[in-house]
N, C-alpha and C positions, 0 to 999 in steps of 0.2 A: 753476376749470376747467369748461368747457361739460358737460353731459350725455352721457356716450358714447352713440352710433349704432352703427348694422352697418357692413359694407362693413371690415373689419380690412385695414389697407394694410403694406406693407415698403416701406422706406428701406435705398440701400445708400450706404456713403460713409464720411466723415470723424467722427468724431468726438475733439476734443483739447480743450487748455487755452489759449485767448487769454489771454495777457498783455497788456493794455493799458496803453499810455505817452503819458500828455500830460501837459500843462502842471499837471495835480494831480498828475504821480508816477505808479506802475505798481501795477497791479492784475490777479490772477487770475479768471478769468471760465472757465466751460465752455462749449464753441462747435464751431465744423466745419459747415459749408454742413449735411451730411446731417443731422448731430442734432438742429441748428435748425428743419430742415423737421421733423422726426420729432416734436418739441415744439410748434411751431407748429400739425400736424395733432392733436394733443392736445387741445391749446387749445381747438380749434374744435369736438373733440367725436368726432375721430375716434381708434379703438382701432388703434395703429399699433407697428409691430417698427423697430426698426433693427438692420441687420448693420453691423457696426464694427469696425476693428484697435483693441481698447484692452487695454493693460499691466496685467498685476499689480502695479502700484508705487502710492503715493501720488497721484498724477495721474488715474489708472486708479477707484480711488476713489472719487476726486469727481467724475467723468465718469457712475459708477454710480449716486452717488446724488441725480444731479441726476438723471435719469432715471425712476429710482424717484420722485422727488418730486413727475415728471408724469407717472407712470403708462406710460411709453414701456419696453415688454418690449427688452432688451439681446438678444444674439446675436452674443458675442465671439470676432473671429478673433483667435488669439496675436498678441502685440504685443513681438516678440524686441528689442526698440531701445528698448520700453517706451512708452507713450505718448505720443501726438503733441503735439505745444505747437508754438502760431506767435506771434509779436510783431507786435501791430497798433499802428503810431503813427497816432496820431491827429490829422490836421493842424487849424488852426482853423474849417475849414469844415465839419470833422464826419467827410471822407474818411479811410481806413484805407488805409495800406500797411502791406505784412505782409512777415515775413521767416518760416523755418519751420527744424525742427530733422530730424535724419538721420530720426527714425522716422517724420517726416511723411512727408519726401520719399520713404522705402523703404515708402511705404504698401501695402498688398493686402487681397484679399479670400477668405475661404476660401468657397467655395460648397458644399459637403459638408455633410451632417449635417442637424441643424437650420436653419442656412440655409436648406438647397435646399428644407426640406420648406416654410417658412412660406413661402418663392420661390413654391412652388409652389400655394400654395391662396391666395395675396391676388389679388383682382380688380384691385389697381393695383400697379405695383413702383416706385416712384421712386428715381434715383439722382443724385447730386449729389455733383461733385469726386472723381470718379474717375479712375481712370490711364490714360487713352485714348492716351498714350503710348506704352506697351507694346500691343503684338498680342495678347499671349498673355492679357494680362489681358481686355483688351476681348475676346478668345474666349469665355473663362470667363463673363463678362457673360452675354454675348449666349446662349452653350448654356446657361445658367440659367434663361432666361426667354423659354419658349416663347410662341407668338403676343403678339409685342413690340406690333403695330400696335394692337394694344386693349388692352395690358394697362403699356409702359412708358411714363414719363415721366422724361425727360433735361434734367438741367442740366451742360453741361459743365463750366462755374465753372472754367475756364483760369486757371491763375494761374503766371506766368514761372518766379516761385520752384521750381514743384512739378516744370515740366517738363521732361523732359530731350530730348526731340526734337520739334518742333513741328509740321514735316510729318508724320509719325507721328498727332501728336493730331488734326491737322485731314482725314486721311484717315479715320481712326477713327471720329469725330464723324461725318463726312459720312455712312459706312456704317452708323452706328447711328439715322440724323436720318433715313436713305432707310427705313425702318420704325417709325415711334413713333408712338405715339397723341400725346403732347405734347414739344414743346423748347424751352425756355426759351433766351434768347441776348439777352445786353446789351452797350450801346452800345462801350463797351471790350471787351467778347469779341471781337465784331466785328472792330474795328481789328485787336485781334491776332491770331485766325485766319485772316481773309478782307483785311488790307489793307483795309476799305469803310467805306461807313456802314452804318449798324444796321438802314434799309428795305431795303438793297440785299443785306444777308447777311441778313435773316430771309424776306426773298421768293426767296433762292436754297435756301434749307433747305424750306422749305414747298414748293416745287415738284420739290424735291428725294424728296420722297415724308412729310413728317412730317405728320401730317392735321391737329396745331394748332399753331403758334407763338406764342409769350409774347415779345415783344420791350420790354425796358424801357429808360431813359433815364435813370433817375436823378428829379433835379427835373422833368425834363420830362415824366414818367409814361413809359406805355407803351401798345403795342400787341397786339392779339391776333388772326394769321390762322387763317381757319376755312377750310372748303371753299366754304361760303355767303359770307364777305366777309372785310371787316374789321372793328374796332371799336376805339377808341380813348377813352381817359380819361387826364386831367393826374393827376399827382397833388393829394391833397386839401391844402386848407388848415388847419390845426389851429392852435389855438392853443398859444403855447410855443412856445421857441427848440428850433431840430434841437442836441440833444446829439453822435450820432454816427450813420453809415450803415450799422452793421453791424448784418446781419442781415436789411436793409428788402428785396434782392432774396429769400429766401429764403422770409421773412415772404408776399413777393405769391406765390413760387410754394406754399404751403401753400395758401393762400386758392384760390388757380385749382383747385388739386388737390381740395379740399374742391371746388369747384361743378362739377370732373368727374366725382365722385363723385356729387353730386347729379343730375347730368344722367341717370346713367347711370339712379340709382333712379327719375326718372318716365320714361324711356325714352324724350325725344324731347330737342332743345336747338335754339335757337334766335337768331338774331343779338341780337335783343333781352336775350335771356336772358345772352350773353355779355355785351352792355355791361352791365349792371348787376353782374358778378359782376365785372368787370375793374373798376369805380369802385371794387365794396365791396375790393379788394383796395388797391387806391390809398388807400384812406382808413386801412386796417391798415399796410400799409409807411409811413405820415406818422405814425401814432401808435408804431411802434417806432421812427422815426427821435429821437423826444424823451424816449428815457429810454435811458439808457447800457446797451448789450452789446446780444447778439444775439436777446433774448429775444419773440417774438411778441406784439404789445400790441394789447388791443381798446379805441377810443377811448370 
């Protein structure tokens, strides 16, 4: 693990057990868009909380002390269905579809307490695979986390399985994206919130009021609008066959989140300064794509 830094950030979101099934058979892994970023920002050096629904059962467990083993402070909201678990098949090209179990889908977040307070004193709040679904919840969000426009950063991480009303989500998203320092939004998000392509829904989110967007593609890399431009980077070439893709969108928004951190500490940023932080991020999502689960990998 990197040397920790200042700058203590919060994660809000998912945290459960991937099952993994392919062609070797099925495997337990711990995973969840949020914890992977919350781990991922570890990695890199940053001292980071995640708020989480996770169970007192067995699952709940080893959710804890994979956490503990990167130094990522917990901040458990009751988890009454018990811990979340999704099933990622694994197809031969690496791709993951996921199926997910009632206490995924009945996920929430308690903002009270210790939450609100660590909410309240990190300089960035990231949140990923949240229930933008409900109102009520995205309320609760949003009055958590005063001045959003410098302080959140948003991956909506749409997944069919999770949702239960899609107008609902993509209204949500929109309202949360019209104030956010950063938002993340891939090629498939795309398709399924906005019908579009991926230039055409991250140029209406950015104009929309988010002051940066993170748009990815997959193999194709990604993009990153600022107020000053664009910048674009493929992804890297590594050597070694892609094992699997989980975790590589997550992985790049750790990385981005780390150089907006950075930014912040020398106080200016610049187009230049984004492409090189979008390559090195390309080059960490190729190196987690070659080693199985969601884990953030430095090549």
């Amino acid at each position: 693990m990197a040397e920790q830094r200042g700058s203590h950030v919060v994660v809000i979101g998912d945290a459960l057990i991937d099952e993994i099934r392919d062609a070797a058979g099925s495997r337990d892994v711990v995973g969840g868009a949020a914890l992977n970023v919350a781990v991922g920002l570890a990695l890199l050096g940053v001292p980071t909380t995640l708020v989480a629904m996770v169970g007192d059962d067995e699952d709940g467990a080893a959710v804890r002390a994979y956490l503990e083993r990167f130094g990522v402070r917990l901040v458990a909201t009751a988890a009454p269905l018990g811990t979340a678990r999704a099933t990622a098949r694994i197809a031969p090209t690496g791709e993951a579809r996921y199926e997910f179990n009632e206490a995924a889908i009945n996920r929430s977040i308690d903002f009270g307490g210790e939450a609100g307070e660590a909410i309240a004193a990190a300089p960035l709040v990231i949140v990923s695979c949240y229930p933008f679904d409900s109102d009520a919840r995205t309320d609760a969000l949003l009055g958590a986390v005063d001045d959003p426009g410098t302080r959140l950063v948003v991956d909506p991480n749409p997944r069919p399985a999770l949702m239960s009303d899609l107008a609902t989500f993509v209204r949500n998203v929109d309202r949360v994206a019209s104030a956010v320092r950063l938002l993340k939004i891939g090629d498939e998000d795309a398709e399924l919130l906005y019908g579009t392509g991926l230039e055409e829904a991250a140029t209406r989110l950015h104009r929309g009021g988010a002051a940066l967007v993170l748009a990815t593609a997959g193999r194709r890399g990604a993009m990153l609008l600022t107020r000053e431009g664009r910048v674009e980077a493929r992804i890297a070439e590594l050597p070694g066959p892609i094992v699997d893709t989980i975790g590589a969108g997550d992985a790049t928004l750790a990385a981005l989140t780390d150089a907006l951190l950075r930014a912040d500490q020398r106080g200016a940023d610049d187009l230049d300064q984004w492409s090189g932080a979008l390559q090195n991020a390309m080059i960490i999502a190729a190196a987690t794509c070659r080693s199985e689960g969601p884990l953030l990998r430095l090549p």
